[in-house]
N, CA, C and O atoms as a CHARMM CRD file, in Angstrom:
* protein
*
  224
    1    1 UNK  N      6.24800 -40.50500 -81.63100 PROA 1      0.00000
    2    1 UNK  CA     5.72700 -39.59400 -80.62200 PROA 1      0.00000
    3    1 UNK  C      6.86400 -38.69400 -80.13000 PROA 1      0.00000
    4    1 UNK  O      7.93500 -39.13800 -79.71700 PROA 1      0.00000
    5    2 UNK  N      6.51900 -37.26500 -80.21300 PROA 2      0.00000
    6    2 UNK  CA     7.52900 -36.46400 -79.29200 PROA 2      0.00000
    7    2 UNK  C      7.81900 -35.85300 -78.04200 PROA 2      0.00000
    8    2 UNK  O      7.07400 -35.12200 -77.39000 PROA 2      0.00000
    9    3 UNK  N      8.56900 -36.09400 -77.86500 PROA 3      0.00000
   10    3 UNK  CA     8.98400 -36.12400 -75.67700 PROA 3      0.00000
   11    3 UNK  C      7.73600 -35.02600 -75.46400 PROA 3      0.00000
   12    3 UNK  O      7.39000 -34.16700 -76.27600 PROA 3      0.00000
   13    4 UNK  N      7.18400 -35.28000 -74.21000 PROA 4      0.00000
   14    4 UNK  CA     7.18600 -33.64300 -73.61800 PROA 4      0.00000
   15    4 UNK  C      7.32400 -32.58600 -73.85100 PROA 4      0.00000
   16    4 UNK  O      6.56300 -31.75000 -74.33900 PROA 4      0.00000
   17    5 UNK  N      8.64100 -32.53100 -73.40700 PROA 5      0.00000
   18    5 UNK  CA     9.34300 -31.21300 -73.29200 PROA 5      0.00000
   19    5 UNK  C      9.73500 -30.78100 -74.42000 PROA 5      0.00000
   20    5 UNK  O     10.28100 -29.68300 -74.52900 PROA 5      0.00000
   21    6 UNK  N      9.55300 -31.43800 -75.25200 PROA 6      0.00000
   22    6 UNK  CA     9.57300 -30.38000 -76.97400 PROA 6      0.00000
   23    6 UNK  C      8.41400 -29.89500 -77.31900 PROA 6      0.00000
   24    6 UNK  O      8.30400 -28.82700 -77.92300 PROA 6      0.00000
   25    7 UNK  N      7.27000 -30.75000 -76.91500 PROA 7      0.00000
   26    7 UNK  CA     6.09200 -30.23100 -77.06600 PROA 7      0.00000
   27    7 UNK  C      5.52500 -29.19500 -76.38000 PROA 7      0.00000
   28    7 UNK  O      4.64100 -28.46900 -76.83500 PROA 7      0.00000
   29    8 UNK  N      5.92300 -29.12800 -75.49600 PROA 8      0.00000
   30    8 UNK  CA     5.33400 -27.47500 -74.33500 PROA 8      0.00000
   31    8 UNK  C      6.43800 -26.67500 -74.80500 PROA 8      0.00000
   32    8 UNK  O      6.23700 -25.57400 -74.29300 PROA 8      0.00000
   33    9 UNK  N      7.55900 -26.61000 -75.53700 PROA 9      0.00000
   34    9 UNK  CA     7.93200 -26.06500 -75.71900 PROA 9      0.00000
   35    9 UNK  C      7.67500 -25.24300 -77.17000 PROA 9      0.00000
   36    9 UNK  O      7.85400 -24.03800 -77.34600 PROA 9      0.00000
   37   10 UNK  N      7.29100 -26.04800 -77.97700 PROA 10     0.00000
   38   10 UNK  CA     6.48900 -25.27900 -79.49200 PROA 10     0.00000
   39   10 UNK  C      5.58200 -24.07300 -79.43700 PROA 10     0.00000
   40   10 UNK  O      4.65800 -23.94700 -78.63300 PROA 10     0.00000
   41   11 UNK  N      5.76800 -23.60400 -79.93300 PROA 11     0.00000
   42   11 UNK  CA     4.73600 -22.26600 -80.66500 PROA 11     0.00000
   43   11 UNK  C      4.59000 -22.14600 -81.73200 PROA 11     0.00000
   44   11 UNK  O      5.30600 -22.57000 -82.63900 PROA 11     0.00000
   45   12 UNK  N      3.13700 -21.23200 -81.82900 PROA 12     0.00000
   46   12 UNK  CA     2.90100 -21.10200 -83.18200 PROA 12     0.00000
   47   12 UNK  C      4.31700 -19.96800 -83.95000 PROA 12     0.00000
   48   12 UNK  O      4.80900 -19.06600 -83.27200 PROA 12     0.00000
   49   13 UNK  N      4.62900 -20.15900 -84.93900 PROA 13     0.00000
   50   13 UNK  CA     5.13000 -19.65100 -85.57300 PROA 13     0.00000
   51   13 UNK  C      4.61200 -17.97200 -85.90600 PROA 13     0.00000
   52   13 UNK  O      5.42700 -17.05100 -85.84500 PROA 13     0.00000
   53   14 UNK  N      3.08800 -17.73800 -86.27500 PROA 14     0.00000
   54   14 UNK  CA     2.56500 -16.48400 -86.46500 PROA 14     0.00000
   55   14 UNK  C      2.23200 -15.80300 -85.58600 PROA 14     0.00000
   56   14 UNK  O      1.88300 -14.63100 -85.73400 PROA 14     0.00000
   57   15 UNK  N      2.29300 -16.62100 -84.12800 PROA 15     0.00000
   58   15 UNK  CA     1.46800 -15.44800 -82.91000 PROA 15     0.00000
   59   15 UNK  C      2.30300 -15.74400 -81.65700 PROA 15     0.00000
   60   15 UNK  O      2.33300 -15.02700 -80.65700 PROA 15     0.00000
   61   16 UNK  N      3.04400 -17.00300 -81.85100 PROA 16     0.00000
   62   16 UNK  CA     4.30700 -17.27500 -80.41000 PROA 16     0.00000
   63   16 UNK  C      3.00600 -17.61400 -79.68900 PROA 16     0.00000
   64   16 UNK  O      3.15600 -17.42300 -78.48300 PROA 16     0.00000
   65   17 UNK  N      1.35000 -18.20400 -80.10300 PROA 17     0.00000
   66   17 UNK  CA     0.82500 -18.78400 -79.05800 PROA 17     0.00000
   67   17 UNK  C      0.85000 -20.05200 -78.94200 PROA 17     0.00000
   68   17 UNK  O      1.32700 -20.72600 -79.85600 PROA 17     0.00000
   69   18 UNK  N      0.13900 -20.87900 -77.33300 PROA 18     0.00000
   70   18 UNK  CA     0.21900 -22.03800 -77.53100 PROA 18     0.00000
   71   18 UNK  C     -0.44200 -23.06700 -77.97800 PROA 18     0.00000
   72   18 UNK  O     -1.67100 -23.00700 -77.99400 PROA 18     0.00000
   73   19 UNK  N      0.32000 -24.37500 -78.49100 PROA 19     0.00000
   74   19 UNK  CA    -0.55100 -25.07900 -79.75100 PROA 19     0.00000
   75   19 UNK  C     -1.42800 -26.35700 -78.51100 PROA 19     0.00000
   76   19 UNK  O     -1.13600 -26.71700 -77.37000 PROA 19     0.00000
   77   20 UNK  N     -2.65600 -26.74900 -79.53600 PROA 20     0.00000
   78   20 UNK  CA    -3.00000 -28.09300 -78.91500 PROA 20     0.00000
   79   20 UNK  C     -3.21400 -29.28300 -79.70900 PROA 20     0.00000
   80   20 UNK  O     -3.46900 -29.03500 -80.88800 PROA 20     0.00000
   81   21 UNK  N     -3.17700 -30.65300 -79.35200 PROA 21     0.00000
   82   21 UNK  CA    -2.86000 -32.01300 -79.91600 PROA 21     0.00000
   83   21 UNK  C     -4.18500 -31.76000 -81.21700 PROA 21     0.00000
   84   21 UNK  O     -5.10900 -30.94700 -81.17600 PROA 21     0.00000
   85   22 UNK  N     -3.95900 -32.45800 -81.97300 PROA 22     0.00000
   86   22 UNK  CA    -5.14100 -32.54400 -83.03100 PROA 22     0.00000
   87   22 UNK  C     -4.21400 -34.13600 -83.43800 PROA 22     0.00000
   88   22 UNK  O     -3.02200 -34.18700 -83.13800 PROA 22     0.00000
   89   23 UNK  N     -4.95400 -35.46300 -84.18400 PROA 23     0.00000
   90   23 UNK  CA    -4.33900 -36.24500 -84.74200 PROA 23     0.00000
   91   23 UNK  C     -3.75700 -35.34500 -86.22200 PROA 23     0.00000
   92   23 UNK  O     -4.18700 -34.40500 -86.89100 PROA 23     0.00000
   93   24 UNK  N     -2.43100 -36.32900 -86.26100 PROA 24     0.00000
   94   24 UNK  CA    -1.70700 -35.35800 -87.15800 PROA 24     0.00000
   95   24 UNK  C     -1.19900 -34.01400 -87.29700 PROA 24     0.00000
   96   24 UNK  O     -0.36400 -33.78000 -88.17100 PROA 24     0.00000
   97   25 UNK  N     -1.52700 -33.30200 -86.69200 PROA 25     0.00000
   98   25 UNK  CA    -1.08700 -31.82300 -86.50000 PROA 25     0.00000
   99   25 UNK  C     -1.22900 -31.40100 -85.14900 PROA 25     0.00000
  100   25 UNK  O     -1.74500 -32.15800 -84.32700 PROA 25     0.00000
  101   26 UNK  N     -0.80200 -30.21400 -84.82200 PROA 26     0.00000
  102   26 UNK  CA    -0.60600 -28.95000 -84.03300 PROA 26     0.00000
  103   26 UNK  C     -1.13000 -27.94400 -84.17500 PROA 26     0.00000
  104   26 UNK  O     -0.77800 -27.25600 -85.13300 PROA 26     0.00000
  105   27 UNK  N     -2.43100 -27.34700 -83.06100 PROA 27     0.00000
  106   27 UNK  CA    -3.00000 -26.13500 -84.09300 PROA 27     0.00000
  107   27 UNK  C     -2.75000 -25.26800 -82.53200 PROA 27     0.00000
  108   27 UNK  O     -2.64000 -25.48300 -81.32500 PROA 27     0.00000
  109   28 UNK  N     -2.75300 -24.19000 -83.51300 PROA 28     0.00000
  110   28 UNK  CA    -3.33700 -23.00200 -82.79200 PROA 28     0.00000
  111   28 UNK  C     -4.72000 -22.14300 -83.06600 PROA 28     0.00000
  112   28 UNK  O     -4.94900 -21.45800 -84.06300 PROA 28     0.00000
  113   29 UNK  N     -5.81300 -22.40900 -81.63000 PROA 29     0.00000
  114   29 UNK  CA    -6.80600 -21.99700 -81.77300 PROA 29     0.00000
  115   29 UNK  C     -7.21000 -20.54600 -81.99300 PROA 29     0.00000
  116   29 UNK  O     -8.25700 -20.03900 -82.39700 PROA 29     0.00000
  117   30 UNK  N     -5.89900 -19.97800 -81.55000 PROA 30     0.00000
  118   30 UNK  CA    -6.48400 -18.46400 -82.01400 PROA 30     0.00000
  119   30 UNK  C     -6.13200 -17.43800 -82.95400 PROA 30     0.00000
  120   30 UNK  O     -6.45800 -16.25200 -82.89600 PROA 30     0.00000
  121   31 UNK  N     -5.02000 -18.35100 -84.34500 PROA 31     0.00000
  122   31 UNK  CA    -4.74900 -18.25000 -85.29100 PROA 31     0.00000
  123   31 UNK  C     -5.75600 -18.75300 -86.94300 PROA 31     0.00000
  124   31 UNK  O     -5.90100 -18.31200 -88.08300 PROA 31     0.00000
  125   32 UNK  N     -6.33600 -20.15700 -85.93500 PROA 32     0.00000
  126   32 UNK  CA    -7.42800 -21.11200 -86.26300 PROA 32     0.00000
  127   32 UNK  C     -6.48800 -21.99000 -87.64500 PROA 32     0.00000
  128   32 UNK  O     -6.98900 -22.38600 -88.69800 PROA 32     0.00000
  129   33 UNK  N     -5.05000 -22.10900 -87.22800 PROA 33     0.00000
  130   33 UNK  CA    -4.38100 -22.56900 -88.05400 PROA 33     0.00000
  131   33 UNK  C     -3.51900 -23.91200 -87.32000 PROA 33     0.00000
  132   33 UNK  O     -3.21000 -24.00000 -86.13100 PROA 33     0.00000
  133   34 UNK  N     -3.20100 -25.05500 -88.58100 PROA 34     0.00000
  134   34 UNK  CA    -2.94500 -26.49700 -88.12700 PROA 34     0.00000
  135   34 UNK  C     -1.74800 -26.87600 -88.66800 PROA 34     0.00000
  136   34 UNK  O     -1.75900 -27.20700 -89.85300 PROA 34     0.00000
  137   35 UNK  N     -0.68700 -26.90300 -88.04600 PROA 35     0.00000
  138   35 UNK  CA     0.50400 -27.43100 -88.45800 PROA 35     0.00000
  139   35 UNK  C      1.00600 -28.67000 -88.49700 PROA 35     0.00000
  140   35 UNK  O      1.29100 -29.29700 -87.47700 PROA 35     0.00000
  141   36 UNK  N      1.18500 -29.21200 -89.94400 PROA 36     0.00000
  142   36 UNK  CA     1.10400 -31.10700 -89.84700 PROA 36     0.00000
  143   36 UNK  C      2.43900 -31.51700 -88.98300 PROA 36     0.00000
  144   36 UNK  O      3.33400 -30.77700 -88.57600 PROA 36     0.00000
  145   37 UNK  N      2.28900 -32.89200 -88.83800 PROA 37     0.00000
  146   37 UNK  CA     3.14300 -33.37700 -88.13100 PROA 37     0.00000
  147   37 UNK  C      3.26500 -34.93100 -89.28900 PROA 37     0.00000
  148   37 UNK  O      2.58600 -35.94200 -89.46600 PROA 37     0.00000
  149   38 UNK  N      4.65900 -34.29700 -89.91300 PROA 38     0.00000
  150   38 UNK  CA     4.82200 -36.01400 -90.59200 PROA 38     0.00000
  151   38 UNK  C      6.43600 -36.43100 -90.12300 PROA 38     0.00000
  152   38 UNK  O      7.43600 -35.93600 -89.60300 PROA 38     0.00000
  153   39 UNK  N      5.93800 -37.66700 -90.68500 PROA 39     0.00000
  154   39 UNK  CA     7.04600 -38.88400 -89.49500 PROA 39     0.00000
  155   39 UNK  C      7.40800 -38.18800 -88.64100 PROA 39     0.00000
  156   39 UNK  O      8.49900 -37.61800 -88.68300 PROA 39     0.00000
  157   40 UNK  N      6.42500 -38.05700 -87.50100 PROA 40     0.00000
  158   40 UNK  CA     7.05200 -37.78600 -86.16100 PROA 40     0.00000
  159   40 UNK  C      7.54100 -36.02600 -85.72100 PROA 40     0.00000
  160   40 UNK  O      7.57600 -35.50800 -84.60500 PROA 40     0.00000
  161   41 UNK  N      7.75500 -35.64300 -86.59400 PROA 41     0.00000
  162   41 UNK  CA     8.36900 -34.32900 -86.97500 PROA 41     0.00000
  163   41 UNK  C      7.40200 -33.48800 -87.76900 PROA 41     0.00000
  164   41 UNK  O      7.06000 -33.56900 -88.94900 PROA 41     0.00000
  165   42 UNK  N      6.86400 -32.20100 -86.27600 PROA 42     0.00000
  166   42 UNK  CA     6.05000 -31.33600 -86.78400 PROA 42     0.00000
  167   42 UNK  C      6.92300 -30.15400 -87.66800 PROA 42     0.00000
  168   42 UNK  O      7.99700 -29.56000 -87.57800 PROA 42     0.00000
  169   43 UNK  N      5.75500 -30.21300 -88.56900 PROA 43     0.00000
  170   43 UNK  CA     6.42000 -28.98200 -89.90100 PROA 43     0.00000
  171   43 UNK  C      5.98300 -27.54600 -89.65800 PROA 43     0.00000
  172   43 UNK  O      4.91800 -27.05300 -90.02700 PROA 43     0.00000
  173   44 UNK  N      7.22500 -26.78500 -88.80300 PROA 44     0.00000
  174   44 UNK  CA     6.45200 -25.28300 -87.92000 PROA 44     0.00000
  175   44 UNK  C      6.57100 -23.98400 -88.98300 PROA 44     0.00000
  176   44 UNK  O      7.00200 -22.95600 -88.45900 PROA 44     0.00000
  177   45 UNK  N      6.30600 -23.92300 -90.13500 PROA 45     0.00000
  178   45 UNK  CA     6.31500 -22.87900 -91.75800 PROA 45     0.00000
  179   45 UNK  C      4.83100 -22.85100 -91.52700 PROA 45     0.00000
  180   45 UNK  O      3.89700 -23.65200 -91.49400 PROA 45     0.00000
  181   46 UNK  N      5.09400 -21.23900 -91.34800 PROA 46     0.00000
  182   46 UNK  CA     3.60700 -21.01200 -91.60100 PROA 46     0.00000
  183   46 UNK  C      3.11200 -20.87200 -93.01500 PROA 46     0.00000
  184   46 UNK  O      1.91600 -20.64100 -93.19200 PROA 46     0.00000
  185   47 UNK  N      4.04700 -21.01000 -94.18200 PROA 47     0.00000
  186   47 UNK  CA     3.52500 -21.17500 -95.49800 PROA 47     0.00000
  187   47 UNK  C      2.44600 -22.82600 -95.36100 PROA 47     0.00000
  188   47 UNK  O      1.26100 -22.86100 -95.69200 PROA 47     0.00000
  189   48 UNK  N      3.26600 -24.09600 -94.78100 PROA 48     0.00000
  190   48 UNK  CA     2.73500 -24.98700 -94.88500 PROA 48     0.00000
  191   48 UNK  C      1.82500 -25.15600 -94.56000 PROA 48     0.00000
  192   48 UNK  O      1.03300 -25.98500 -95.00700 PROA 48     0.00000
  193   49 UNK  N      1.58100 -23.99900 -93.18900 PROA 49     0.00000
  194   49 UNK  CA     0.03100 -23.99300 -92.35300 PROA 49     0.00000
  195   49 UNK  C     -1.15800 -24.74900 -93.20800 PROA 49     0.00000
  196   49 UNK  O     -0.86300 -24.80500 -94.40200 PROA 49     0.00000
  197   50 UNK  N     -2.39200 -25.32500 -92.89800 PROA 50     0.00000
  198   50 UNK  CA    -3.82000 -25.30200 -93.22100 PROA 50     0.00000
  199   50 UNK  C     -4.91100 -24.84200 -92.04900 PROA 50     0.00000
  200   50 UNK  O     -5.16200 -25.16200 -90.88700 PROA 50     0.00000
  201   51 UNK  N     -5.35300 -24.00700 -92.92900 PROA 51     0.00000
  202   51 UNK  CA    -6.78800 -23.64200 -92.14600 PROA 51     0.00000
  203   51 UNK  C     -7.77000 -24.59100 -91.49800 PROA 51     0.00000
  204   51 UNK  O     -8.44400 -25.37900 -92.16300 PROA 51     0.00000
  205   52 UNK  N     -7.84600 -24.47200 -89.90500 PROA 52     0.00000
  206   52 UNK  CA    -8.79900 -25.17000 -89.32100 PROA 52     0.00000
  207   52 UNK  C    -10.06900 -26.17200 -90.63100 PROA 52     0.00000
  208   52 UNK  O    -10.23900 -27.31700 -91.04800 PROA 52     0.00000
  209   53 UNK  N    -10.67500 -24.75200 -90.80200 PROA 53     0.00000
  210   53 UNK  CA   -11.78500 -25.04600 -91.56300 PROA 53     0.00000
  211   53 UNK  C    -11.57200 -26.22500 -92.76100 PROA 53     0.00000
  212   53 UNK  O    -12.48400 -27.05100 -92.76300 PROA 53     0.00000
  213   54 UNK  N    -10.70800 -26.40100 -93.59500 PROA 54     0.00000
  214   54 UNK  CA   -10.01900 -26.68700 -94.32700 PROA 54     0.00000
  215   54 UNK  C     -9.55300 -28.70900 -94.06200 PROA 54     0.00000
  216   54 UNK  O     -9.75300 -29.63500 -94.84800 PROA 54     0.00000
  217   55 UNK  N     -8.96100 -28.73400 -92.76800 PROA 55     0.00000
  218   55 UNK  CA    -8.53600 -29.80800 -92.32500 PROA 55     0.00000
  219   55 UNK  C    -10.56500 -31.02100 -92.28300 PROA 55     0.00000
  220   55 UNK  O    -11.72800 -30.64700 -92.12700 PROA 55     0.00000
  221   56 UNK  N     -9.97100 -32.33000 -92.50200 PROA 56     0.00000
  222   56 UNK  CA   -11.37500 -32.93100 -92.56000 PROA 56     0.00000
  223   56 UNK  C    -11.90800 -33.58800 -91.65500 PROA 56     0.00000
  224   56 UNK  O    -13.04700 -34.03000 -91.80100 PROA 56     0.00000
């Protein structure tokens, strides 16, 4: 799990907006894009991004 204060501190990478909890990832709703989070450590490349729609 990551502190707080790293977490209010993240942004999306494509719009600098702010993200919300999803299990496993970080999305931003008004990009409609989900940034994974493995071991503990979210992956903020918007190449890696997946599409809302996309996630199961």
């Amino acid at each position: 799990m990551m502190e707080h204060w790293v977490r209010e501190a993240l942004r999306c990478p494509a719009c600098r907006g702010q993200l919300t909890d999803r299990p496993g990832h970080l999305v931003c709703p008004p990009c409609r894009l989900a940034y994974p989070i493995r071991e503990g450590i979210p992956v903020m490349l918007a190449g890696r991004a997946v599409a809302l729609e996309d996630l199961p």
